[in-house]
N, C-alpha and C positions, 0 to 999 in steps of 0.2 A: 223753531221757525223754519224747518224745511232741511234741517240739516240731516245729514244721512243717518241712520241708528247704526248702532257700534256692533251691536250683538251678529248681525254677520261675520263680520270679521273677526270676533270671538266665537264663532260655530266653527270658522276654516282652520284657525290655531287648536282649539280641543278634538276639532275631529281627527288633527296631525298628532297631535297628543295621542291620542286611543290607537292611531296603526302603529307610532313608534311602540307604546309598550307590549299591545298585540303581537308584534314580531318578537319584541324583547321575550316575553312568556313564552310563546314557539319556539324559541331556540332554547330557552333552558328548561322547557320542558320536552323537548325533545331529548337532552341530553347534552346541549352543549352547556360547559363550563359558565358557571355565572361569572356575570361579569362586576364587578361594584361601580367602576365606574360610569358604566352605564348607565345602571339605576341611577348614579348620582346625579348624570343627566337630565333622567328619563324625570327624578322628582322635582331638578329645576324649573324645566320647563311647567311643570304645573305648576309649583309655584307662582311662575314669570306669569300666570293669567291671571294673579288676584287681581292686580290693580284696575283692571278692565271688567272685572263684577262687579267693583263698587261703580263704577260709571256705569253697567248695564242696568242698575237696579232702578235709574233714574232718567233710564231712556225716553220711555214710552209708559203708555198707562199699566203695558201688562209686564213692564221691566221689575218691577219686585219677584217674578212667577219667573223670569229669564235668569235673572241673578240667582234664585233657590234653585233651578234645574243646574246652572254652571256649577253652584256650590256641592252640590248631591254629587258631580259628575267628576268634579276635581278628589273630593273626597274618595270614591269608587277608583281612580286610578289608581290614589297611591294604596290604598288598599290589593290592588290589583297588583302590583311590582310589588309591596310587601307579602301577601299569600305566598307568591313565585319561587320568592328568593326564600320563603322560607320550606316550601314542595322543593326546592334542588338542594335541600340538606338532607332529604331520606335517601334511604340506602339504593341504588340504582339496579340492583338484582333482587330488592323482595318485590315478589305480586303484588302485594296491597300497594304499595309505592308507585307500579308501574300501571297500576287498576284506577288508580288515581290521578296519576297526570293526564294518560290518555281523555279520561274522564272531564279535565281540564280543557284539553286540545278540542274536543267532541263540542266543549260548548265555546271555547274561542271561534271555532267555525261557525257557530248560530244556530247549534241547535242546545240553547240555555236549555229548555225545562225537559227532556232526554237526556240530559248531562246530573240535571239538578232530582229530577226522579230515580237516576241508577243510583245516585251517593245517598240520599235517603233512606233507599231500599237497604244500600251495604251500610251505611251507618246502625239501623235499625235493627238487622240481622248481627251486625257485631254488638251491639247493645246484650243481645236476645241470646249471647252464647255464654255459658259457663267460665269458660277461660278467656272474657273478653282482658283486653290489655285498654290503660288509660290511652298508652303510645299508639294503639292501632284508632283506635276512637277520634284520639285528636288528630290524628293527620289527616282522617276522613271529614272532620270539622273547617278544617285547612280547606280542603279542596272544597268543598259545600260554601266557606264563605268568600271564597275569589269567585265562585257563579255566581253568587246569589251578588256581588261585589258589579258587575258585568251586569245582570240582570238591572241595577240602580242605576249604573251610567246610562245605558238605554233610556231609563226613563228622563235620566238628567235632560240629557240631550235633545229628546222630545218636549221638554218642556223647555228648551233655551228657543227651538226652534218656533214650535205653537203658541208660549207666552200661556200655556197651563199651570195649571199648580203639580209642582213633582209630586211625587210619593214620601219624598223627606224634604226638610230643610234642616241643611244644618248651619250651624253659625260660624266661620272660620274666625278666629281670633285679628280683635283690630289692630294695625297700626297706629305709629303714633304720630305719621309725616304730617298730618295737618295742623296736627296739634301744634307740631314742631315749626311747621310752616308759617303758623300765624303768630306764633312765642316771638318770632324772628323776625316778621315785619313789624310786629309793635315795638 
């Protein structure tokens, strides 16, 4: 009845979510040391927006299609810090390693499918060689699914903002506070 919708103010906290981990990946795919406690941070805070999905989903007519884009998009971060931390376990002097993060940075900057076309192409070409390794294969899988990880937040996002239907929904696991909540008034 005139009350303001939520879902702004959970655009301005996820879109702070996306530059904190943005940076996070920039620095350790640049080479600085990961950090853990960061990430542990960096997954709090996502976390800390469930309870505001379930209230987006109930905002407005097209808040079912806002809460599926949050949920796509929260999903895609921690996807996004987990790829990361697990591209700053390769070795920091092999090329494929260093072919790979840059590859990473390339689409942190915004240009996804240039980023997500050259690791195809090298995925594809290491597929296609004789002495392919599993080791080389999966780390190029690594890096293909933190873009392709990036590429889903985008669309998350678009759809928190437009109230479209994402390209995924996923279902994040309920709580039990209300359950608990009304165990305990009765």
């Amino acid at each position: 009845f005139g009350s303001p919708p939520i879902w702004p103010g959970l655009e301005r906290r996820i879109t702070q979510a996306w530059h904190d981990v943005r940076n996070y990946a920039r620095d350790v795919l640049s080479g600085a040391r990961e950090d853990v406690e960061r990430a542990g941070t960096l997954f709090a805070a996502i976390a800390g927006l469930r309870d505001e999905v379930d209230i987006v989903a109930y905002d407005m007519a097209d808040g079912p299609h806002r809460a599926a884009g949050v949920r796509s998009a929260m999903l895609a971060l921690v996807e996004i810090v987990q790829q990361v931390r697990l591209l700053s376990l390769l070795e920091r002097g092999d090329p494929l390693a260093v072919t790979i993060r840059g590859q990473c940075l390339v689409a942190l900057d915004g240009n996804r499918s240039d980023a997500l076309a050259f690791l195809t192409t090298l995925r594809d070409d290491e597929l296609s060689r004789p002495d392919a390794t599993v080791a080389a294969i999966g780390q190029i899988q690594q890096a293909l699914r933190c873009v392709e990880s990036m590429t889903q937040l985008e669309d998350g996002l678009l759809s928190l903002r437009e109230g479209s239907e994402p390209a995924r929904d996923v279902r994040l696991p309920h709580r039990k506070e209300f359950f608990f909540a009304l165990q305990n008034a009765i």
